[in-house]
C-alpha positions in Angstrom: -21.9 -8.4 -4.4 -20.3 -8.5 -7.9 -21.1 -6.2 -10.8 -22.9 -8.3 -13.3 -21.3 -9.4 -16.6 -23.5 -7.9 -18.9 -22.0 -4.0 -17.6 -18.9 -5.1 -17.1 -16.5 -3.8 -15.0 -16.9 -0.5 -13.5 -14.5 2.4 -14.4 -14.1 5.7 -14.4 -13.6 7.6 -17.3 -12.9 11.0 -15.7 -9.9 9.0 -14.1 -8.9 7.6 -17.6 -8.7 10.9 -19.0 -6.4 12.0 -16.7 -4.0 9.4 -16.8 -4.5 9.4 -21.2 -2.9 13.3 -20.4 0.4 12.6 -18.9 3.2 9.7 -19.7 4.0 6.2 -18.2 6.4 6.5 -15.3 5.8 10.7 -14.4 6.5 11.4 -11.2 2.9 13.1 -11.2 0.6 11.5 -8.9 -3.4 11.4 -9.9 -5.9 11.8 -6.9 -9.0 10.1 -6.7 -11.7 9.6 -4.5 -12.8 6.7 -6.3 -12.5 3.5 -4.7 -14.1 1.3 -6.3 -12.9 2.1 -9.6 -11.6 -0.9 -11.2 -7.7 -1.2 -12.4 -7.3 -1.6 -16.4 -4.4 -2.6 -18.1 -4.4 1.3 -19.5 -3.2 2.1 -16.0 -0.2 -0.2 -15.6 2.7 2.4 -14.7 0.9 5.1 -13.8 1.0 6.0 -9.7 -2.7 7.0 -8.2 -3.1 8.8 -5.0 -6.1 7.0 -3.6 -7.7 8.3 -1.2 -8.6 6.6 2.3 -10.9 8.5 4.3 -8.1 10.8 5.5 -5.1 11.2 2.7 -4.5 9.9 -0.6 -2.4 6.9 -0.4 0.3 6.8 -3.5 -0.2 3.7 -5.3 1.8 2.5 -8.4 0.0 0.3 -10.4 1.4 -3.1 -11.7 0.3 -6.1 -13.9 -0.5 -8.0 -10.9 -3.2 -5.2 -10.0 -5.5 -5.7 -12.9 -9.2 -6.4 -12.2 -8.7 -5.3 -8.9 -10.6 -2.1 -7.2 -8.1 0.3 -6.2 -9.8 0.5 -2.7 -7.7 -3.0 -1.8 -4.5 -1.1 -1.9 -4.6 1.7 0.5 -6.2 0.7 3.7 -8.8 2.5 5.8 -8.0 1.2 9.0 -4.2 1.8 11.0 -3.3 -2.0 12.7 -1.5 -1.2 16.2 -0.9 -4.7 17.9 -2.8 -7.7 18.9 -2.2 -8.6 22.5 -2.1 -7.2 26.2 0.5 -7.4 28.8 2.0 -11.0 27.4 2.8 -9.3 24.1 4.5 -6.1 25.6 6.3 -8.2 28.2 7.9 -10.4 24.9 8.5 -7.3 23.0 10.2 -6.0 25.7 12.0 -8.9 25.8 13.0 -9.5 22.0 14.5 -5.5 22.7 17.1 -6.7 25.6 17.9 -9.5 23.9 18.9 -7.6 20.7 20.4 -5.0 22.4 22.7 -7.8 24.7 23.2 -9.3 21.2 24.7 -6.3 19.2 27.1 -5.7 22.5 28.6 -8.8 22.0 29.1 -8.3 18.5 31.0 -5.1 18.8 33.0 -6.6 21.7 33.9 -9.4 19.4 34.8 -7.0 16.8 36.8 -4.9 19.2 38.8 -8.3 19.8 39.9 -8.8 16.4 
């Protein structure tokens, strides 16, 4: 459910404060637990560690990023694969055929 208009969007101010204390493009990375903390156009440049239930996941923030919570950039969840034994026998696959492919490369190379 979306925040109403009448509040506005949600930030916080703590996190502000922080970032108002050290210059556009520092190497220094701000931590914050705060998820659903909505991106301003204050924090364009600045790179926020946020956090994702395990470590704090560096995020630079750009233009495109504004009105956005800072929860949609640093994931929660690791993706491994989607498929059984027909995607490891294809991947398996795609490996011979690369490594057959680079052989004939260098052996071409090797000619000339």
């Amino acid at each position: 459910m979306s925040r109403s208009l009448k509040k506005g969007p949600y930030v916080n101010e703590r996190l502000l404060n922080k970032l108002s204390k050290i210059k556009i493009g520092d190497k220094v990375v701000v931590n914050t637990w705060d998820r659903s903390c909505t991106v301003t156009p204050e924090m364009v440049g600045y790179t926020i560690g946020v956090h994702n239930g395990r470590i704090h996941i560096p995020v630079l923030i750009v233009e495109n990023m504004v009105g956005h919570k800072l929860g949609e950039f640093s994931p929660t969840r690791k993706f491994i694969v989607h498929g059984g034994k027909l995607a490891k026998e294809t991947a398996a696959a795609a490996q011979v055929k690369a490594a057959t492919d680079s052989k004939q490369a260098q052996a071409s190379a090797v000619k000339k």
